[in-house]
Each structure stands twice: as C-alpha cells, then as structure tokens.
C-alpha positions in Angstrom: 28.6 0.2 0.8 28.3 4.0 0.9 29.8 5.8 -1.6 30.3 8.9 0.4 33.6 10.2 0.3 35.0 8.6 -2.9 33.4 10.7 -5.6 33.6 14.3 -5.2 30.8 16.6 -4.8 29.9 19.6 -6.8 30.2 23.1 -5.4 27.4 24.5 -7.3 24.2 24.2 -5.8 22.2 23.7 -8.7 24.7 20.6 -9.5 23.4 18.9 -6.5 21.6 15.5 -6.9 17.7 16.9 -7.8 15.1 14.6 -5.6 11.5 15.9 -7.7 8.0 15.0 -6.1 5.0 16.3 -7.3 3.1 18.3 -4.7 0.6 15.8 -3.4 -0.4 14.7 0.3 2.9 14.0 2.4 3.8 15.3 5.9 6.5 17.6 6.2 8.9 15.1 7.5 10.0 14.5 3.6 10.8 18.3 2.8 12.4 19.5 5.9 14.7 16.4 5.8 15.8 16.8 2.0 16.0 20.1 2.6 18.3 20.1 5.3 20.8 17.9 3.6 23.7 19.9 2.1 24.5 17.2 -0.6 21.0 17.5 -2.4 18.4 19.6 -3.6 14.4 18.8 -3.8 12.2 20.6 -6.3 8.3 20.5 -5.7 6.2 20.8 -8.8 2.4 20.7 -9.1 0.6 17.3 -10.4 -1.5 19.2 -13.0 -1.1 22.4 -15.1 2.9 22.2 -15.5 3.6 19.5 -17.5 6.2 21.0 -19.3 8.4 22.0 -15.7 7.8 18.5 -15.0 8.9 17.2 -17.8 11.7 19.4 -17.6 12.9 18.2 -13.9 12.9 14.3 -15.2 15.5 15.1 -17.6 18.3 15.6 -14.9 16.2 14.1 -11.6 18.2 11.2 -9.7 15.2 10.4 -7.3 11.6 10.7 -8.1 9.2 10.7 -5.1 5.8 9.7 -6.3 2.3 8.6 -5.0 1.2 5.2 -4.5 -2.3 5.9 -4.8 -3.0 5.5 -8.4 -6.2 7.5 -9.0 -4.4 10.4 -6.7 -1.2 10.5 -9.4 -1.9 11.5 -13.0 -1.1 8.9 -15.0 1.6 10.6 -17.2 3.2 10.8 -14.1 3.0 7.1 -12.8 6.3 5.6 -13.5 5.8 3.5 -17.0 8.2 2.7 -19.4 7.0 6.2 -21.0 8.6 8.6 -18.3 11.7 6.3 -17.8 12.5 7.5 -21.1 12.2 10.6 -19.9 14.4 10.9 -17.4 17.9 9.5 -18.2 19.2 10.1 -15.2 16.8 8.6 -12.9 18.5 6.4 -10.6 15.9 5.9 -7.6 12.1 5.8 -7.5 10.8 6.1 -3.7 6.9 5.2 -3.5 5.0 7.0 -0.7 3.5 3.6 0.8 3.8 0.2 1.1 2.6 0.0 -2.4 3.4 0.9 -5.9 0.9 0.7 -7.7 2.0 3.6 -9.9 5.1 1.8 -10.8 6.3 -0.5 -13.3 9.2 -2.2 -11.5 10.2 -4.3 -14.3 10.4 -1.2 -16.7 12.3 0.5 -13.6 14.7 -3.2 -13.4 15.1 -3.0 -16.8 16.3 1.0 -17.2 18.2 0.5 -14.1 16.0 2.2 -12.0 15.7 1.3 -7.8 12.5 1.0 -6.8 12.1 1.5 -3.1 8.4 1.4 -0.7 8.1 2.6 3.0 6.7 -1.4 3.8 6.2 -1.6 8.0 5.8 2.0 8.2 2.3 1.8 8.6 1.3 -1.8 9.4 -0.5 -0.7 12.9 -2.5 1.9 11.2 -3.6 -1.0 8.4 -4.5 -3.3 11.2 -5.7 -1.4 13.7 -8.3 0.2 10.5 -8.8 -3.7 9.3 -9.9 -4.5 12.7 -12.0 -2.2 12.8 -13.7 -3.2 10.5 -14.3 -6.8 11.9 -15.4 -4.7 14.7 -17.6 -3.4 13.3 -19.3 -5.8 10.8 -19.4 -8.2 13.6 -21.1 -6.0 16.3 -23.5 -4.5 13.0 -22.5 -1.6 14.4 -23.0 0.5 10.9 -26.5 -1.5 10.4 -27.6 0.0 13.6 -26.5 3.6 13.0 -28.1 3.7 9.6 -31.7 2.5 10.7 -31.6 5.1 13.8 -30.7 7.8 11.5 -33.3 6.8 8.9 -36.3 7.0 11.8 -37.5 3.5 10.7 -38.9 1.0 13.7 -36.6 -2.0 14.0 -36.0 -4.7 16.7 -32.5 -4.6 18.4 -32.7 -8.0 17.9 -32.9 -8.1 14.1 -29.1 -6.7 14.3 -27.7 -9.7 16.7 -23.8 -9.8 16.0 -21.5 -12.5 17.8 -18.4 -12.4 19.8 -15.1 -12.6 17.8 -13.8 -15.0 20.4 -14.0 -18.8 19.6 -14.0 -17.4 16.3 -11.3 -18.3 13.4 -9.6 -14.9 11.5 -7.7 -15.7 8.0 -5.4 -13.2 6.6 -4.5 -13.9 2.6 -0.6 -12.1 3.5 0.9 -11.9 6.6 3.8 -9.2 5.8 3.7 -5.9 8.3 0.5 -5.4 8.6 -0.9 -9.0 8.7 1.6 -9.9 11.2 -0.2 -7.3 13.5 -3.5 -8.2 12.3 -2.8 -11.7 13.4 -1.5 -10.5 17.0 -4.8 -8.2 17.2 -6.6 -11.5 16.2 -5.9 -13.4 18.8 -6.1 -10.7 21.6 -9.6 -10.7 20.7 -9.5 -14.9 21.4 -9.3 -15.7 17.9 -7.8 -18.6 15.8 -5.5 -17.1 13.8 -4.8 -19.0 10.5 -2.4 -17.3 7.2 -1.6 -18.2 4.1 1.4 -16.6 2.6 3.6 -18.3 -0.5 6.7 -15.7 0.4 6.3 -16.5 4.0 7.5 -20.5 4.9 5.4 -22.2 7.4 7.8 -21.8 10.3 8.0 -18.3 9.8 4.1 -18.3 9.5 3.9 -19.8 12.6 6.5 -17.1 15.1 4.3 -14.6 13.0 1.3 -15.7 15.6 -0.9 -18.2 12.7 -1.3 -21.4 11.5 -0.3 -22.1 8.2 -2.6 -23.2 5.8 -3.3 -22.9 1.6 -6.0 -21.1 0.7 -8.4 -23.2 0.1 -8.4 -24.5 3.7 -8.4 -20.9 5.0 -11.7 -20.2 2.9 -13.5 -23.0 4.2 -12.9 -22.7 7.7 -12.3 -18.8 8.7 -15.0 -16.9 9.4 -13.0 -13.5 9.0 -11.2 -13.5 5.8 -8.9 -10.5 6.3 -6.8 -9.5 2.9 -3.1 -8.0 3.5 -1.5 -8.8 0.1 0.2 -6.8 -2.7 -1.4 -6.2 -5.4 0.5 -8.4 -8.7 -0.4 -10.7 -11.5 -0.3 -13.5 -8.6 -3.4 -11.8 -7.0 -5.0 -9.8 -9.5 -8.5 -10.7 -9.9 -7.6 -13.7 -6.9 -11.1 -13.1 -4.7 -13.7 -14.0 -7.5 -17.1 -15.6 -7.7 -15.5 -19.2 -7.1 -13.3 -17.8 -3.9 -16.5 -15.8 -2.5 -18.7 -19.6 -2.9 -15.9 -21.5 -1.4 -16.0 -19.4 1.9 -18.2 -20.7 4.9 -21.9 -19.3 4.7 -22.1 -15.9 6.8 -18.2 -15.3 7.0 -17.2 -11.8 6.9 -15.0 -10.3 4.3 -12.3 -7.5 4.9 -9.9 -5.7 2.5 -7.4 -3.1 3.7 -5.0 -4.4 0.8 -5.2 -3.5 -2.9 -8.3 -2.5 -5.3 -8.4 -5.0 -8.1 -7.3 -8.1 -6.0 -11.5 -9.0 -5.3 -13.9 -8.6 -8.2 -16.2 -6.0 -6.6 -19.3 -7.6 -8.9 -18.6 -10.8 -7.5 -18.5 -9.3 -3.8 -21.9 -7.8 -4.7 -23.6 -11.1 -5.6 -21.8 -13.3 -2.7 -23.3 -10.4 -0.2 -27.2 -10.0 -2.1 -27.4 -13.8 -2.0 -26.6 -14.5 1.7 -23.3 -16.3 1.2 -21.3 -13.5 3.1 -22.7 -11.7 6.0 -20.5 -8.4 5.2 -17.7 -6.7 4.1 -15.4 -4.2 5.4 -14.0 -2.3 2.4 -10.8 0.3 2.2 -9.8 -0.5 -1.2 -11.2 0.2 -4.4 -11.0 -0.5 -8.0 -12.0 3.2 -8.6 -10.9 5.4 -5.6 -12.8 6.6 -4.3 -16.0 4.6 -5.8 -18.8 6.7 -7.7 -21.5 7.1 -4.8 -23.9 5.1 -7.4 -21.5 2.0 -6.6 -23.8 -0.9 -6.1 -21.8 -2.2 -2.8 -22.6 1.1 -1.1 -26.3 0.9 -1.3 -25.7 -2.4 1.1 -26.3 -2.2 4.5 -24.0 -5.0 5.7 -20.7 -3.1 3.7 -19.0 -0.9 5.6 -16.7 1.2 3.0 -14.1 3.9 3.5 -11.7 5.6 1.0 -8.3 4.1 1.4 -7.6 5.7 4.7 -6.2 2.4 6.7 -2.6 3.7 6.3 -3.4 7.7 6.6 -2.9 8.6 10.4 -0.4 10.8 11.7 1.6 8.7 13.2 1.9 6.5 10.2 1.8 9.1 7.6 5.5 11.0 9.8 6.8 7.5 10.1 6.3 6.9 6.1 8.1 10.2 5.5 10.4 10.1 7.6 11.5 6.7 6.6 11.3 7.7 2.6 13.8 10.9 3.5 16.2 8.5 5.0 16.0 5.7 2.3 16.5 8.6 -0.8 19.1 10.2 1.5 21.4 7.4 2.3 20.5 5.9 -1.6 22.2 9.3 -3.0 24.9 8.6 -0.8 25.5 5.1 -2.0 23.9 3.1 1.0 21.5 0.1 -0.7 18.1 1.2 0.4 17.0 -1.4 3.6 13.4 -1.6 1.3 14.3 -2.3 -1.8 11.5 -3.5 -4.3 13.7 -5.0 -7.2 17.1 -5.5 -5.5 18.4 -7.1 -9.1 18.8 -3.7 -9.9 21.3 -2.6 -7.2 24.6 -3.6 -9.0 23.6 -1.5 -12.0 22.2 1.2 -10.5 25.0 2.0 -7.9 27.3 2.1 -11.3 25.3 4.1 -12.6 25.7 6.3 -9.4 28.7 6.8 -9.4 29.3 7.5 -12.9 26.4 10.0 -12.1 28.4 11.7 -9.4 31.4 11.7 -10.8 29.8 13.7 -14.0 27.0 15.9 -12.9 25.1 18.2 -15.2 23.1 21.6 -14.7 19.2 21.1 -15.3 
C-alpha cells in the first residue's frame, strides 16, 4: 500500500525525506533518479575525513544508501547496532548489491529499520564471471599464460585440460545467479546438480538442476560452483573436511562471499593434489595482501570481487536501488526486502515520520 497522498508533504525543501550515501563507487543512475524526485532530497558525503557531517546527516536521514563491500565501507559506517543509535529516524537501509555484508539485519529488525538488497540485478554478470572461471581452470588457460610470460620451456602437453561436457557442475545456492549459472551449465553439456535448503526440490528442478544435499553434490561434481549468502548457516561451511570429501581433481569456484571457504584449508586441498584449481572472486581480506599464499599457485585463478561490477549490472543495481528507496519513501513495501518482519513497524513509523518532519 502506498502512502502517497494521505500524509501531507512539507513545502520546505530541506524538510524533505534526506536519502544519505556516502560517496563511494555507484553509477549515476542512483543520483540523477533521487535527484529528480520532487518529494526527496539526497545528501552525498565523503567515507573518510567528515565524520562529524556524517554523523550529523544520521540524525534526521530516513534512508541510508551504503556499500556492500565490507573492506570498501569504513566500519563506523557499516550499519551495527552503534549507528542505529545514531540515527533515530532511519527508516530504510538500501545495500548496493545482492549482499549486505555491512549490515546487521537483526539490529536493523529490531530498531525497526527495512533492510532492502538489489538481488537479480546482477546474476548474469556473477555467472557469466563464475563461468569464466570454470573456463578457464579447465582449459589451464592462466597456467599457460604464466609459463609463456616467465620464458621457461614447457610441453603443451603438461597443461592438458578436459572438455566441460559429460562433465557434472554443483552450485552450493541456486538464487539469481545460480539459476543462470545452472543454465550456462548445461549449454556447455553439463549435469547440472544444486543444493539449496531455501529452494524445495521442485523448484530446484524448473531452476535447470537436480536436487541433491551436499554431501552428494561433493562427491560426485567435478565443478563445485558457490552462489550462497554469506550467514552463520555458511560461515566457515567449505573447510578442510568439505575440501577432502570432494572427488580428487574437481575444481573449485567462489563468486559468492569471503568467509564462507577457509582459504588455509583451500591452500592445503590445492598443494596436496585433492583439488585441481580454484577460481577465486571472493575474499576474506579484499583485496588479499599480494603475499597471500593462494596467489603464489599456479592452478588459482583470483580476481578482486569484480563478478558483479560490469556496466550493465552496475546501471541495473542503481537503477533498481533508486526505485526501491523511491517507492519505500512513498509507502510502497520494497519488492526486495531482506527482513520483511519489519514492514508493519517500519511503515508506522513512516507515517508518523511524514506526518511530523524535522529540519536537519
């Protein structure tokens, strides 16, 4: 239900609903559309070196647009039970990705708080990156550029790959982007198996896999392809023990969260010969320190969290957060809605918002 209409709105323009975002990496989509709305006002402030204006804007913000990449946000400015208590009027938190990792959403629940992500907006950019990846592990194609680059004699033969066809893919989450993962899968003549606990097996199955539990997924894929959110469910989930129960010479791929595969582990499975690579976007430091042990092995192919940053996906992200925050403002329950227990409190506390607005 939209509130537009029943709740009058101020004249003065500094009155206006305030939308804050810190001034990180966002395509223009987000400003121009804010901008151009007569019934709000966005404020852009600098992530470091104006703590105090920052600060200041919390106190009468009703929508905070922040980062989803946690080592790109400053951490007084992740959204913790700290800066909730800070910002008493905060009625909508909009994370810039399919993530929020800079978010508590129980703190948020708790205060009242929508959270809101931009999930689908950049599933074919995750895939299409993720399969790259099996791309290129499989075909050793990064093997081969760094021994022609290093000058050193080697047989083309030493760096046989195989065919991904005949082959079996399994994907650990098959939201967005797994769902296209899975369809990429199996255009490449692959047997596409999931396993999802949010997703029933019917529903598996229209997605394009077969559903199986994990355990049977290690065992038999020979792609294991990660496209899961990042929670105390799969914190920590790919460890030593998940790593030994894959099949011998499978290849590993992570498009998905830093933190959800112990990265020593990862190490050891690859030195030892139990995995024959790993295709890496996602770190538990991003980006890693150039010392980072999985970067001085040839079989890892590692890039810095760039699966979801093209410019198709990046417009479609901002466009889609300007709409959500727009239409929230007005009352409309936001279509992505992290922690939808908090609508009923948070649209009363919207209107009593509206209905009482204060100069910042």
């Amino acid at each position: 239900m939209s509130l537009a209409g029943t709740v009058p709105r101020p004249a003065v323009a500094d009155a206006l609903p305030l939308v804050l975002r810190l001034d990180l990496p966002i395509d223009p989509a987000f400003d121009e559309a804010l901008r151009a709305a007569p019934d709000v006002r966005l404020r852009v402030l600098p992530p470091r070196g104006a703590d105090a204006d920052v600060a200041a804007a919390l106190q009468s913000a009703m929508a905070y647009h922040v980062s989803s990449a946690k080592d790109e946000l400053p951490p007084p400015w992740h959204v913790r039970a700290a800066l909730l208590a800070q910002a008493p009027r905060l009625l909508f938190v909009s994370a810039y990705g399919a993530g929020f990792d800079t978010v508590d959403v129980a703190a948020c629940t708790a205060a009242g708080v929508c959270v809101m992500n931009q999930a689908g907006s950049n599933a074919n950019a995750v895939a299409e990156h993720a399969m790259g990846l099996v791309l290129g592990l499989s075909k050793r194609i990064a093997e081969c550029d760094r021994k022609l680059r290093r000058g050193l004699p080697f047989s083309r033969h030493a760096l046989m790959g195989f065919d991904l066809e005949g082959h079996t893919l399994g994907l650990v989450g098959i939201g967005h982007a797994g769902r296209r993962m899975a369809a990429l899968g199996q255009a490449f003549g692959m047997r596409v198996l999931a396993c999802d606990p949010w997703v029933a097996a019917e529903e598996i199955t229209r997605r394009g896999a077969v559903p199986v539990d994990l355990a049977s997924l290690l065992s038999q894929a020979d792609v294991v392809s990660l496209h899961c959110p990042l929670d105390d469910s799969t914190r920590g989930l790919f460890d030593a023990a998940a790593f030994a129960a894959m099949k011998t010479g499978a290849l590993f791929i992570s498009t998905a969260r830093g933190g959800i595969h112990d990265e020593a582990a990862l190490h050891d499975a690859l030195q030892r010969g139990q995995l024959a690579g790993a295709g890496l976007d996602v770190w538990t430091v991003e980006p890693p320190p150039a010392a980072h042990p999985l970067l001085a092995l040839d079989n890892v192919i590692a890039t810095h969290h760039i699966a979801g940053v093209t410019r198709q996906a990046r417009r479609r992200m901002a466009t889609m957060a300007s709409s959500q925050l727009l239409g929230a403002l007005r009352g409309e329950r936001p279509p992505r809605l992290v922690n939808p227990e908090a609508w009923p409190a948070c649209e009363a506390r919207l209107r009593a918002s509206l209905a009482t607005p204060i100069r910042p």
